[in-house]
C-alpha positions as CSV (number, residue, x, y, z in Angstrom):
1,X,15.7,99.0,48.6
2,X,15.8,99.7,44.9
3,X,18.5,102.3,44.2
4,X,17.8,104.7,41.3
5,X,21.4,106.1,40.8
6,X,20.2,109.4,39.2
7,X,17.0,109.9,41.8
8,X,17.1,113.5,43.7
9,X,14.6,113.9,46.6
10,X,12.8,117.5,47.2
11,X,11.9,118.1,50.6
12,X,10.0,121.6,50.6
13,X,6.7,122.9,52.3
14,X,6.1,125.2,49.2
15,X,4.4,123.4,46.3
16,X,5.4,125.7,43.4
17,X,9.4,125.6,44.6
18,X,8.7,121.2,44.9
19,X,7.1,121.4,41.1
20,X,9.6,123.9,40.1
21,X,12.6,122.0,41.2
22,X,11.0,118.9,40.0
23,X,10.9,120.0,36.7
24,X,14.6,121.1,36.4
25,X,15.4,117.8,38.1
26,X,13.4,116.0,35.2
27,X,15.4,118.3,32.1
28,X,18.6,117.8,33.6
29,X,18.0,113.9,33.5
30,X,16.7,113.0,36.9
31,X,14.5,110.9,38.8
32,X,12.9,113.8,40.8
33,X,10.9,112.7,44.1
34,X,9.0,115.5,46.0
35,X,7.8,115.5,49.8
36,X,6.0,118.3,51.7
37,X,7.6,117.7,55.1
38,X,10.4,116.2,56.6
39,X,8.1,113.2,57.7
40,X,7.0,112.9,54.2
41,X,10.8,112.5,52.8
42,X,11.4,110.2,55.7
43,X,8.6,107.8,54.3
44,X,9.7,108.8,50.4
45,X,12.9,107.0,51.7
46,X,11.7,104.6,54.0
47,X,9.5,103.4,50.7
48,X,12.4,102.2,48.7
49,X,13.6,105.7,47.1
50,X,17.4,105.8,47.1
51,X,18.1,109.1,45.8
52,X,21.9,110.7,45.1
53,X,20.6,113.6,46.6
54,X,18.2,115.2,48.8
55,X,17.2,118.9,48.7
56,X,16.1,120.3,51.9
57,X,14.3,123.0,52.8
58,X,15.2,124.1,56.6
59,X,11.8,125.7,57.6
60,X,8.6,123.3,57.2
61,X,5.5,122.4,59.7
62,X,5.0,119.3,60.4
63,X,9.1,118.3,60.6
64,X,11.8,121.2,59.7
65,X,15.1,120.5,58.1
66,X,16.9,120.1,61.5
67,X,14.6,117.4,62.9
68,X,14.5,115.1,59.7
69,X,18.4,115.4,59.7
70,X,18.9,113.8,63.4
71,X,16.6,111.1,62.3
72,X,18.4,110.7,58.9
73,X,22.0,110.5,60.6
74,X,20.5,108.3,63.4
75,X,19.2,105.3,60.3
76,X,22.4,103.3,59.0
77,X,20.2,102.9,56.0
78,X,19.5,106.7,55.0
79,X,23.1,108.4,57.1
80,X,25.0,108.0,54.5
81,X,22.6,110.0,51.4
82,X,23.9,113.5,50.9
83,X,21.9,116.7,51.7
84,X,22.1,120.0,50.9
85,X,20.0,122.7,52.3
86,X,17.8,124.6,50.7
87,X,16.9,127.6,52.4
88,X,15.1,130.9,52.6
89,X,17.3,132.2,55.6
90,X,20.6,134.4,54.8
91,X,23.9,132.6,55.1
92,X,24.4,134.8,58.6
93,X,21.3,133.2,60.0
94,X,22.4,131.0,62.6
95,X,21.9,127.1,61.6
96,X,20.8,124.3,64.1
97,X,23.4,122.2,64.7
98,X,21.8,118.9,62.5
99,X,22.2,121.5,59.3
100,X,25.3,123.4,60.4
101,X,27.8,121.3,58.9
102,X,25.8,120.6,55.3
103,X,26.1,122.9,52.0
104,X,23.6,125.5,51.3
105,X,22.4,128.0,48.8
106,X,19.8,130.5,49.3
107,X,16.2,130.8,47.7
108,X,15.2,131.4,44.8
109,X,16.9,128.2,43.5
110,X,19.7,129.0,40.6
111,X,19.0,126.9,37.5
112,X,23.1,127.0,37.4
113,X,23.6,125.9,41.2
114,X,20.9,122.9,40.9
115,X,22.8,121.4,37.8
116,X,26.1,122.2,39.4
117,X,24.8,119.9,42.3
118,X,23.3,117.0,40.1
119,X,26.6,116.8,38.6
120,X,28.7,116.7,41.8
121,X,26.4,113.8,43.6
122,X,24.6,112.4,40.7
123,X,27.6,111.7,38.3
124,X,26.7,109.7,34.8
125,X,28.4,106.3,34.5
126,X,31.6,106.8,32.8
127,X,31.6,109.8,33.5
């Protein structure tokens, strides 16, 4: 696999939040890869995408959040990527185990929080 040091992967079932946070991505200096499902990311990643980061929604047909994080921690090749939820639910919802122990911050996205995050798992060289 290729790594792109400053790649972010989108994992959302909502087009206008994937083009949305894509954007952003792309001003704040980032690779920005989108997937509709959870079984899209996993083939995003099983293509040769080695993002810093991957943004992920917890409700989507097709594969949720919870399922595409058991397979994720279950590959030695993609365990190790960071992930941070992404999620319409309120903190008090209750989480599915695969999710419960990653960061979160509730839709809509906040311009500040995404930049906060590309800095914390996407630093610059020499930085």
């Amino acid at each position: 696999m290729t790594a792109h040091r400053h790649a972010v992967l989108v994992v959302d079932d909502t087009a206008d939040t994937r083009d949305a946070m894509a954007t952003l991505l792309d001003v704040l200096g980032c690779e920005a890869h989108t997937a509709a499902s959870g079984r899209a990311a996993l083939d995003v990643l099983r293509g040769g995408v080695v993002p810093c980061l991957i943004l992920l929604d917890v409700m989507m047909p097709d594969m949720d959040g919870a399922e595409f994080r058991r397979i994720q921690r279950a590959d030695p090749a993609l365990r190790d990527i960071p992930v941070v939820l992404v999620t319409a639910l309120p903190r008090e919802h209750e989480t599915p185990a695969p999710l419960a122990e990653l960061s979160s911050y509730q839709k809509p996205a906040v311009v500040g929080r995404i930049a906060d995050l590309v800095r914390e798992w996407c630093p610059r060289p020499g930085a």
